[in-house]
DRENDO-1510 file (C-alpha; in Angstrom, 1 decimal, always signed):
<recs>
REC; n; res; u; v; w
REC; 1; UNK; +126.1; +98.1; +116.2 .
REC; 2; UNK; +122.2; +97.4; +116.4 .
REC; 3; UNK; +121.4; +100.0; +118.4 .
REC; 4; UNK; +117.5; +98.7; +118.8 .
REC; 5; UNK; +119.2; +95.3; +119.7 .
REC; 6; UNK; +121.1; +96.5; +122.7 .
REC; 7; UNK; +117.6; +98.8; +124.5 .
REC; 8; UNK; +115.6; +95.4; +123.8 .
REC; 9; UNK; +118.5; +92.8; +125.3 .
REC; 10; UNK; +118.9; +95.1; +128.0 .
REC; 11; UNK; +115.1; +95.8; +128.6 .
REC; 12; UNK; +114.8; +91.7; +129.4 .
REC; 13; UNK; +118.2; +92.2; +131.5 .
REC; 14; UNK; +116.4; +95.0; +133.9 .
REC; 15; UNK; +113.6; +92.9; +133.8 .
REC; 16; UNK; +115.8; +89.6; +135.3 .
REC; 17; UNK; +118.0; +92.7; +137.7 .
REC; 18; UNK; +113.9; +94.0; +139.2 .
REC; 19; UNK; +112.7; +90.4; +139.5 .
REC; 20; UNK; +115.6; +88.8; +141.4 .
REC; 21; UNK; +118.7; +91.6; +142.7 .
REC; 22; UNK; +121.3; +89.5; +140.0 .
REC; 23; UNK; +122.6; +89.4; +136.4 .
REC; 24; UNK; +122.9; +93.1; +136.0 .
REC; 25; UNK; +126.6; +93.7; +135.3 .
REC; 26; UNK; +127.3; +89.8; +135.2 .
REC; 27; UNK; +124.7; +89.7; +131.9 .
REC; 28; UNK; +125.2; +92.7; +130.0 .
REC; 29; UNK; +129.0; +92.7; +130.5 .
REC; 30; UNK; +129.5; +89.4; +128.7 .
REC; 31; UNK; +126.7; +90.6; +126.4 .
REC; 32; UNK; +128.3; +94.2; +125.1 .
REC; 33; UNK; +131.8; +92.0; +124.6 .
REC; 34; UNK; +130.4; +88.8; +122.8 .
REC; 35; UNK; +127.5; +89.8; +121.1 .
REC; 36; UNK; +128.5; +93.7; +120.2 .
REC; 37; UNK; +132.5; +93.0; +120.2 .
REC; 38; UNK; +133.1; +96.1; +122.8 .
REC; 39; UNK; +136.9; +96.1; +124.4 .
REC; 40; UNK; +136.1; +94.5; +127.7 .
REC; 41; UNK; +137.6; +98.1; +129.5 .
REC; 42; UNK; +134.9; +99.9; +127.7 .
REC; 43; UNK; +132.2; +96.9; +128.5 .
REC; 44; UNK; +133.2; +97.1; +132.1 .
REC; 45; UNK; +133.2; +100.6; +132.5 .
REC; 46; UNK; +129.9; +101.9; +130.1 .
REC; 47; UNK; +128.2; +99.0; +132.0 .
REC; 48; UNK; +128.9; +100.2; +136.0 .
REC; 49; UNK; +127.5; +103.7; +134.6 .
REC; 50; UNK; +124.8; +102.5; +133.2 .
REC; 51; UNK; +123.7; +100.0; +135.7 .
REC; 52; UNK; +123.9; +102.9; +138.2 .
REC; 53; UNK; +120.7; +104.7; +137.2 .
REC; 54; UNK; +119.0; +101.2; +136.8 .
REC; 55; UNK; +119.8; +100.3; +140.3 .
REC; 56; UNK; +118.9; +104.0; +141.7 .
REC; 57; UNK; +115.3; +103.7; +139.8 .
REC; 58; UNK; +114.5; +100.1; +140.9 .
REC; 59; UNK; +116.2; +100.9; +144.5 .
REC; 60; UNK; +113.4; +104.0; +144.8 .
REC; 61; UNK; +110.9; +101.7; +144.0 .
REC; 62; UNK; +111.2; +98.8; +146.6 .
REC; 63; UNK; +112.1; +101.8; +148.8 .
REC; 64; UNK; +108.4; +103.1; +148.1 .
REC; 65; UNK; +107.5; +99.8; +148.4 .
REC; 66; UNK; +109.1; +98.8; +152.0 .
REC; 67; UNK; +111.3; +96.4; +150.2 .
REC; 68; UNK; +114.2; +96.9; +151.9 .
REC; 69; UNK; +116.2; +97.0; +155.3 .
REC; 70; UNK; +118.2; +100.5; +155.8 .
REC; 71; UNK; +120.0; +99.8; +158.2 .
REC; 72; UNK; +121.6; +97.2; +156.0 .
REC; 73; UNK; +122.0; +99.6; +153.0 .
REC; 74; UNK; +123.5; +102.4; +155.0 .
REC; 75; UNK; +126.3; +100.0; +156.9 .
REC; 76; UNK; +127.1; +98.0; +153.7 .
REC; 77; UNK; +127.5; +101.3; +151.7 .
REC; 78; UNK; +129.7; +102.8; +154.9 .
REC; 79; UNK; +132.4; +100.1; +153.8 .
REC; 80; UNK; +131.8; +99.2; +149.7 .
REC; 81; UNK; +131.8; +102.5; +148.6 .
REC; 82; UNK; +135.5; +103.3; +149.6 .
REC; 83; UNK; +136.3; +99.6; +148.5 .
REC; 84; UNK; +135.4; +100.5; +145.3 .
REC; 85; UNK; +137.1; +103.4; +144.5 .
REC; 86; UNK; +140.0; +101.7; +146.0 .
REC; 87; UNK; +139.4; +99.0; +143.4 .
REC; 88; UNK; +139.4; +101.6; +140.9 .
REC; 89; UNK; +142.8; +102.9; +141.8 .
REC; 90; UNK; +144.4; +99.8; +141.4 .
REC; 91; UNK; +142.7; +99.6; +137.6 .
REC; 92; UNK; +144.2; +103.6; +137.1 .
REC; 93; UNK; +147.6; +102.1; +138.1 .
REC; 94; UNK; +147.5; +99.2; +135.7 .
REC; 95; UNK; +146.3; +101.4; +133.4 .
REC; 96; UNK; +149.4; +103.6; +133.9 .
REC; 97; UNK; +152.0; +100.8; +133.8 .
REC; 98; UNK; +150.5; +98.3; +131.5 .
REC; 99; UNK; +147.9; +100.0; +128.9 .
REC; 100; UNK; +148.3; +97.4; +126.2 .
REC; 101; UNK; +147.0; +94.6; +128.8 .
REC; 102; UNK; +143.9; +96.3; +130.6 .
REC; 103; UNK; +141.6; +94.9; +128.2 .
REC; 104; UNK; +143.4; +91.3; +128.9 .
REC; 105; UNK; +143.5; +91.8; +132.5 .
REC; 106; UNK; +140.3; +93.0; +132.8 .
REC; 107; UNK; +138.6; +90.0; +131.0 .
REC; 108; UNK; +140.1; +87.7; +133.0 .
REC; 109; UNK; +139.2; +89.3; +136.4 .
REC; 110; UNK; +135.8; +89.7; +134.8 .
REC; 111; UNK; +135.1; +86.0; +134.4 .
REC; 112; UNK; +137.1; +84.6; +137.5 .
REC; 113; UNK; +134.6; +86.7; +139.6 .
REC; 114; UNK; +131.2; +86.2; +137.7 .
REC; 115; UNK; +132.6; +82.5; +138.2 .
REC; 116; UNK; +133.2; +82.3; +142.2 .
REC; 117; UNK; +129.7; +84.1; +142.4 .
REC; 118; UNK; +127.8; +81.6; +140.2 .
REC; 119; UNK; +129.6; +78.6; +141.3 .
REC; 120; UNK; +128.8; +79.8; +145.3 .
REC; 121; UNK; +125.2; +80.9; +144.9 .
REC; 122; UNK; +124.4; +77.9; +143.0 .
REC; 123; UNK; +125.8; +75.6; +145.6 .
REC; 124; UNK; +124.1; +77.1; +148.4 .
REC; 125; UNK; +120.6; +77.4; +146.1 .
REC; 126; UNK; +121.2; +73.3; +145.3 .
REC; 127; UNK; +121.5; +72.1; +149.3 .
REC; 128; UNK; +118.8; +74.7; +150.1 .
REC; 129; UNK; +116.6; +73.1; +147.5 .
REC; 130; UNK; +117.4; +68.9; +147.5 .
REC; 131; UNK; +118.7; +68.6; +151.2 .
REC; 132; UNK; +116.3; +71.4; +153.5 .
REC; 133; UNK; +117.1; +69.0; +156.4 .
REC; 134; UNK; +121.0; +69.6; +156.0 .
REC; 135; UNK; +122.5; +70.9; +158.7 .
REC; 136; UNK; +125.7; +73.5; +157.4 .
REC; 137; UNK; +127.6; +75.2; +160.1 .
REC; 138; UNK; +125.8; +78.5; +160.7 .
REC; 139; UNK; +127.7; +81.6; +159.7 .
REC; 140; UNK; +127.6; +84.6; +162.7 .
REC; 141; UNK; +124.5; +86.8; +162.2 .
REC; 142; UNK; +125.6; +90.5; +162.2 .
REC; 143; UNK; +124.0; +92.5; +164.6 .
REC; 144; UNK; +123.9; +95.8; +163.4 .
REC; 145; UNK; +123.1; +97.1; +167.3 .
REC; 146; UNK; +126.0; +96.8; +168.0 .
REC; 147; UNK; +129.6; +98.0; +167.2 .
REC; 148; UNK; +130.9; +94.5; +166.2 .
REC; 149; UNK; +127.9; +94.0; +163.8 .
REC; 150; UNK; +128.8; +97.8; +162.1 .
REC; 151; UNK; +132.5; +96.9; +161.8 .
REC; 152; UNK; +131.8; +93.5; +160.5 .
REC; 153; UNK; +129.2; +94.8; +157.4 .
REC; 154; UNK; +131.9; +97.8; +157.1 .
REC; 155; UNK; +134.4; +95.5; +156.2 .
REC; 156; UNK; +133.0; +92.4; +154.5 .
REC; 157; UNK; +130.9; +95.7; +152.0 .
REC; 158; UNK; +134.7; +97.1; +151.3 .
REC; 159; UNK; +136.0; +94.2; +150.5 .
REC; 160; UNK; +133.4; +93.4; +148.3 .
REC; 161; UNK; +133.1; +96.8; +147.6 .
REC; 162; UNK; +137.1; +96.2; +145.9 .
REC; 163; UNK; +136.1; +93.6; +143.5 .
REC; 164; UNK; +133.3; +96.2; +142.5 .
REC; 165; UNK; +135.6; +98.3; +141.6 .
REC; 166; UNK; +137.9; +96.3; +139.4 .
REC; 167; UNK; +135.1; +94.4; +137.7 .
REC; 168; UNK; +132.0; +95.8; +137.6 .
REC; 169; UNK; +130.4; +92.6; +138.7 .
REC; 170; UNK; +128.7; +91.7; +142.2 .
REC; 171; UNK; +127.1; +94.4; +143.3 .
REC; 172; UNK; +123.5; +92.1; +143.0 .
REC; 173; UNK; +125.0; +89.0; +143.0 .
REC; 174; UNK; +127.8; +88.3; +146.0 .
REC; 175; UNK; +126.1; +91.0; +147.9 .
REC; 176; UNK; +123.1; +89.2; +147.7 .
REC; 177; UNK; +124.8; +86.4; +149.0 .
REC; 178; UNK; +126.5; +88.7; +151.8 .
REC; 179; UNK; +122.8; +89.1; +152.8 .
REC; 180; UNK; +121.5; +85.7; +153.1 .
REC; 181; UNK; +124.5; +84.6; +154.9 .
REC; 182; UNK; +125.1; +87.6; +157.8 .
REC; 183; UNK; +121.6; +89.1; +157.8 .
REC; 184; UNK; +119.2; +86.2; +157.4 .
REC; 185; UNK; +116.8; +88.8; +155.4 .
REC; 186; UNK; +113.6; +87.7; +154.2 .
REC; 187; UNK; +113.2; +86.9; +150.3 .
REC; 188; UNK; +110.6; +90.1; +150.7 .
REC; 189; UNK; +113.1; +92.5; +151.9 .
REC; 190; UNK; +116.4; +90.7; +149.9 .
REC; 191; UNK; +115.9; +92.1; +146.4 .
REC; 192; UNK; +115.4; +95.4; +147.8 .
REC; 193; UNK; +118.5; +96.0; +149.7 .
REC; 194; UNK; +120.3; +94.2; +147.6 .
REC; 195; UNK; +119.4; +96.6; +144.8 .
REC; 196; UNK; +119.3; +99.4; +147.0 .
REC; 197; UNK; +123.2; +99.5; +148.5 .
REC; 198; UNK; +124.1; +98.2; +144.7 .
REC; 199; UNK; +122.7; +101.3; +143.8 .
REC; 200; UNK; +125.1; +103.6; +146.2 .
REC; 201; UNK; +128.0; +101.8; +145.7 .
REC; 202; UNK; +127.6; +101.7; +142.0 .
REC; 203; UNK; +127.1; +105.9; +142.1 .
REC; 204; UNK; +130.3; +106.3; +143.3 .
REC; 205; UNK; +131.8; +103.5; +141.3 .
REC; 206; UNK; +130.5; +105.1; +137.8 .
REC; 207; UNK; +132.4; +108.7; +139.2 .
REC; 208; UNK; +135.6; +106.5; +139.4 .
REC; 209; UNK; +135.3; +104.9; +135.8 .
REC; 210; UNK; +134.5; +108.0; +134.2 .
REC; 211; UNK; +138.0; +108.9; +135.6 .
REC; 212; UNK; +139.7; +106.2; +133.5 .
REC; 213; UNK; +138.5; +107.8; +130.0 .
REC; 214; UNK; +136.6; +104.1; +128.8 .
REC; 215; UNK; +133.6; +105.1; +129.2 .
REC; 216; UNK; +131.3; +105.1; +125.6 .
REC; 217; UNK; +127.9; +107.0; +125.9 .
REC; 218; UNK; +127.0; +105.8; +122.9 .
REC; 219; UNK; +126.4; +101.8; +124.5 .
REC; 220; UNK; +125.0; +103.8; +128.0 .
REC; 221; UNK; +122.2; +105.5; +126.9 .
REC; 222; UNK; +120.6; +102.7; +124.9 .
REC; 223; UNK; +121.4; +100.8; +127.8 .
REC; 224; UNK; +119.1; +103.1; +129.7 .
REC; 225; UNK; +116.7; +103.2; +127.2 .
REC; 226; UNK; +116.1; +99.5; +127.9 .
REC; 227; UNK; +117.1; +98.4; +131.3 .
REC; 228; UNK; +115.2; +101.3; +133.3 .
REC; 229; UNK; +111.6; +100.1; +132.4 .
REC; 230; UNK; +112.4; +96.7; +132.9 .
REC; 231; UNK; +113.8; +97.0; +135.9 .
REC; 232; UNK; +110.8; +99.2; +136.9 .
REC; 233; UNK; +108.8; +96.2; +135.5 .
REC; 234; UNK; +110.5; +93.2; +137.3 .
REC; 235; UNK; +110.3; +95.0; +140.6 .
REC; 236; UNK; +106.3; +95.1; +140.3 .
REC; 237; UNK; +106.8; +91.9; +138.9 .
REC; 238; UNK; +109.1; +90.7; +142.5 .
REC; 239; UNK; +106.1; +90.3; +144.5 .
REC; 240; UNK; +104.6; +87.5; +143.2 .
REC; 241; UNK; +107.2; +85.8; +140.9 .
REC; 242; UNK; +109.3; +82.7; +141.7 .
REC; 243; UNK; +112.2; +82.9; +142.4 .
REC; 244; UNK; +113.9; +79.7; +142.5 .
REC; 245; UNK; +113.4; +78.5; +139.2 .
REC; 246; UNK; +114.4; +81.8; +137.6 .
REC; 247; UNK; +117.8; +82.3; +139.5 .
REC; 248; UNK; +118.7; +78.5; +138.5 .
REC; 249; UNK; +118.4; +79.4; +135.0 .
REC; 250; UNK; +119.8; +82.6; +135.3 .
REC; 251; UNK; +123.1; +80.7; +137.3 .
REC; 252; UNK; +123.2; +78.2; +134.5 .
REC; 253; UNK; +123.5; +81.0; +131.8 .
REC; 254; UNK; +126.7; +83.2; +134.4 .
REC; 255; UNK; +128.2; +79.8; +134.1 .
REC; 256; UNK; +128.9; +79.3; +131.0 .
REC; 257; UNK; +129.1; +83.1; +130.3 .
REC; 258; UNK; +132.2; +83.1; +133.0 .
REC; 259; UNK; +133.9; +79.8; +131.6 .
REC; 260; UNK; +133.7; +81.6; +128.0 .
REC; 261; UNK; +135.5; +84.8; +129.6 .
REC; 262; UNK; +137.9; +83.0; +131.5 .
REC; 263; UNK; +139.0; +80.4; +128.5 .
</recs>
């Protein structure tokens, strides 16, 4: 393996991860399977620990920043963080019964979820963008005042929280749309919780895969070595950046990574 290769690709990934809240797990994932040739159970599981110090470092940063919304963090991570190890016992099981097919099972759950994500938060970026004037039924806003709101975020960040678990992928990405769609957060204060309860629910998630022995430290630490400055980077970079333009062509690449996993 190229080990200057993998910091460099994974410095522009923590770049992409700081600048928008997506793409961490659902780009280097695909990247340490198709481009290094790493058994997707060892991709999965090197990538949630690595991607957990990249999300802690660029979650301290928008929190020094007062790019974020706490109360959302806190309530999300109340309900993804058991839903995740959860997730994780169910891969221990299959692990247990069928060892010869986690690597098969695994790829496939990998790419049917980077799918759904892509294929939703490119739909809703699409109407947002050509049809502003469309009116979609409203989805309930959470109100985090009250007890309904808390169970409500509890339970949508476990199930989420699950998939997590199995897959590695989402944390950014379907949470982010979690956030649009219950919270109605500002694109100022998005990124930043999205990284930031990413960044909780991936700590416990990288104790859980350590547990399944599939863990290589020899793809996580130049992992680190890359994706921490440029997360650091992108998140400077957040303020004044576009967004729309880069998450179309960062959707248009999970596409086609996803329909290569799944096929």
């Amino acid at each position: 393996m190229d080990f200057l290769l993998l910091p460099l690709l994974s410095f522009l990934v923590g770049i992409v991860v700081g600048l928008t809240g997506i793409g961490g797990a659902s780009l280097i994932t695909p990247m340490l399977i198709f481009v290094f040739q790493v058994p997707p159970a060892v991709a999965i599981s090197s990538d949630v620990v690595a991607a957990t110090l990249m999300k802690v470092v660029g979650s301290i940063k928008h929190w020094q920043q007062q790019t974020l919304d706490v109360q959302v963090v806190k309530w999300l991570a109340l309900g993804s963080v058991p839903g995740s190890l959860f997730g994780i016992g169910i891969l221990h099981l299959i692990k247990h019964k069928a060892e010869h097919n986690l690597n098969n099972i695994m790829l496939h759950l990998l790419g049917m979820t980077i799918l759904l994500v892509t294929v939703l938060a490119l739909v809703q970026m699409l109407l947002l963008t050509f049809f502003p004037k469309l009116q979609l039924p409203e989805l309930p806003k959470f109100d985090l005042t009250t007890q309904l709101g808390c169970l409500q975020t509890i339970s949508i960040g476990a199930f989420f929280g699950c998939i997590v678990g199995l897959t590695s992928v989402a944390s950014g990405s379907m949470f982010a749309l979690v956030l649009i769609a219950f919270f109605r957060l500002d694109a100022r204060k998005l990124v930043g919780t999205d990284i930031s309860q990413a960044a909780i629910l991936l700590l416990f998630t990288a104790f859980g895969h350590l547990t399944l022995g599939t863990v290589d430290w020899g793809l996580v630490l130049p992992i680190w070595l890359g994706s921490v400055p440029g997360i650091l980077l992108g998140a400077k970079i957040c303020q004044v950046a576009p967004q729309k333009p880069l998450r179309f062509m960062i959707y248009s690449i999970l596409m086609m990574v996803s329909l290569k996993l799944v096929y």
